[in-house]
Residue, then its C-alpha position, 0 to 999 in steps of 0.5 A: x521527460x522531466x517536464x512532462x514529468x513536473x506538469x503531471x504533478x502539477x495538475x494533479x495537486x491542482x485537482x483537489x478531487x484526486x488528491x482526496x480520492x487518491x487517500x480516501x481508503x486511508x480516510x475510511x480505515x482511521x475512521x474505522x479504527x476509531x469507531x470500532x476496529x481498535x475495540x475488536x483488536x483489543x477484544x483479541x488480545x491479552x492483557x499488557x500494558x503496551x496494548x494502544x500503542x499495538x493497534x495504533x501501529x498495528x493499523x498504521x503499518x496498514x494505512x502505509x502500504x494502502x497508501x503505496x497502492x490507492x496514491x499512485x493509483x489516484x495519480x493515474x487519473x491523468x493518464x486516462x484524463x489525457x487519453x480522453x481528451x487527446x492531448x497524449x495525441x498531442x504530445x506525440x506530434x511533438x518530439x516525444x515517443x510513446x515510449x518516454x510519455x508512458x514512462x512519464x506517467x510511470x514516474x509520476x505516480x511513483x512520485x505521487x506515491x512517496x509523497x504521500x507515504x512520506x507525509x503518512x509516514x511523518x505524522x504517524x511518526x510524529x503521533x507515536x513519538x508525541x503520544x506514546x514516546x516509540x521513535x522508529x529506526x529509519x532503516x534501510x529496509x523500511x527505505x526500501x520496502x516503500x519504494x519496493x511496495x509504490x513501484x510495484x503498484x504503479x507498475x500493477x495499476x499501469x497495466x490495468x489503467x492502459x487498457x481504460x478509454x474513459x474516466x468512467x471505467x477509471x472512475x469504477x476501478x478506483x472505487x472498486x479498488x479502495x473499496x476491497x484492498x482494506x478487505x483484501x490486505x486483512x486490515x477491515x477484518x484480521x486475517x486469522x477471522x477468515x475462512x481458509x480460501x480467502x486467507x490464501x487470497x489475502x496471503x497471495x495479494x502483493x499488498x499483504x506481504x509489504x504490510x506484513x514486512x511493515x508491521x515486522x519493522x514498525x511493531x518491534x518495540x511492541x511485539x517483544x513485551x507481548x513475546x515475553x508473556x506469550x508462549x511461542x504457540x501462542x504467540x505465533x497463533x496470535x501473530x497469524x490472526x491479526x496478519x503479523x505473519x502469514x502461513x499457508x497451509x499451517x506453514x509459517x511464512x518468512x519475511x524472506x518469503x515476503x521479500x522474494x515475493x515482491x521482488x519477483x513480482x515487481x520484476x514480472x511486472x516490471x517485464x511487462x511495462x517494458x514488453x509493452x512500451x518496446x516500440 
């Protein structure tokens, strides 16, 4: 299986067209804070004096989770690119099982996935370090909210991509998909902007809640000047709309809650790969 494992990475890296596809969406969201989505944040908020360093980690929490989610996706590609052109028939004459040849491809993206979060997750750093001196704690939660939040969309995206028989369907969910999730995960638009329905949307989608811990674990250092000099109503009024915390139903939601929620998820999912491939 490592073999299998080292060629999928292989070919993917030399696919440069995958590579680009596979961070498009994080392309499109730093391209937008640029031109326009900083200024609407800033409008929103009042004033302090750690107001760029808010947004910039504001939208990087973002950009991390995104890349959990659009990275393995991308990685998928050769997997619908081996189901098109037969060589996963090809593998399968040999002495692997279908079994370890999904697995395979499982692994792969996982990789994929942490790859590039950890390039992101390098240059955001050095950025905030270089241009606003906020260095962040490398906690085990951090760890383990980005490998909770890459396994959970490889898992999600194996699903749906083992169902596709053509690069053209794939091609169309990779659109379809780093289109909506900057919408969907409340980073296009602010969470508390939206109409009631479509929050408890965004609040249900598994994204949201791993960028919601992000921002919990990365904005620290900037949340708590702006608590000071907030009442907690107001605090908690702003930290909804701009999708620091969640509520349903006027309720505020716990980053417990968020913890929980992607665990079952990934467990539900996790299930399901495995209920899949039993044979």
């Amino acid at each position: 299986m490592i073999t299998l494992i080292n060629r999928h990475i292989k070919l993917f890296f030399k696919d440069k067209a995958s590579v680009f596809f596979s961070l498009l969406s994080v392309f499109i969201i730093i391209a937008l804070y640029l031109l326009f989505l900083s200024e609407n944040i800033i409008a929103n908020l009042p004033e302090f004096t750690d107001q760029s360093e808010f947004i910039f980690l504001w939208m990087f929490a973002g950009i991390i989770a995104v890349t959990t989610a659009t990275a393995t996706l991308g990685a998928f590609g050769k997997f619908i690119e081996d189901k098109v052109s037969m060589k996963s028939e090809d593998f399968l004459i040999t002495k692997i099982t279908p079994r370890k040849l999904a697995y395979s491809y499982i692994i792969y993206s996982v990789i994929i996935g942490l790859i590039f979060t950890v390039l992101l997750f390098t240059f955001g750093y050095s950025y905030t370090f270089i241009k606003f001196d906020i260095t962040f704690k490398f906690t085990f939660s951090l760890l383990a909210i980005v490998l909770l939040s890459t396994l959970m969309h490889t898992l999600l995206f194996y699903l749906i991509t083992s169902s596709l028989k053509t690069m053209s369907a794939f091609s169309g969910l990779s659109t379809i998909v780093g289109t909506l999730i900057g919408f969907l995960a409340g980073i296009y638009i602010p969470i508390g902007l939206l109409p009631s329905y479509l929050q408890k949307i965004i609040t249900l989608f598994p994204t949201t809640q791993a960028i919601v811990l992000l921002k919990d674990l990365l904005m620290k250092d900037v949340l708590e000047p702006l608590q000071s000099i907030m009442s907690n109503e107001a605090y908690n009024e702003l930290a909804f709309m701009l999708g620091i915390k969640l509520q349903w139903n006027d309720q505020l939601l716990s980053n417990k809650f968020s913890w929980a929620y992607l665990v079952i998820v990934t467990i539900v999912l996790l299930g399901l790969v495995l209920v899949k491939n039993r044979k």
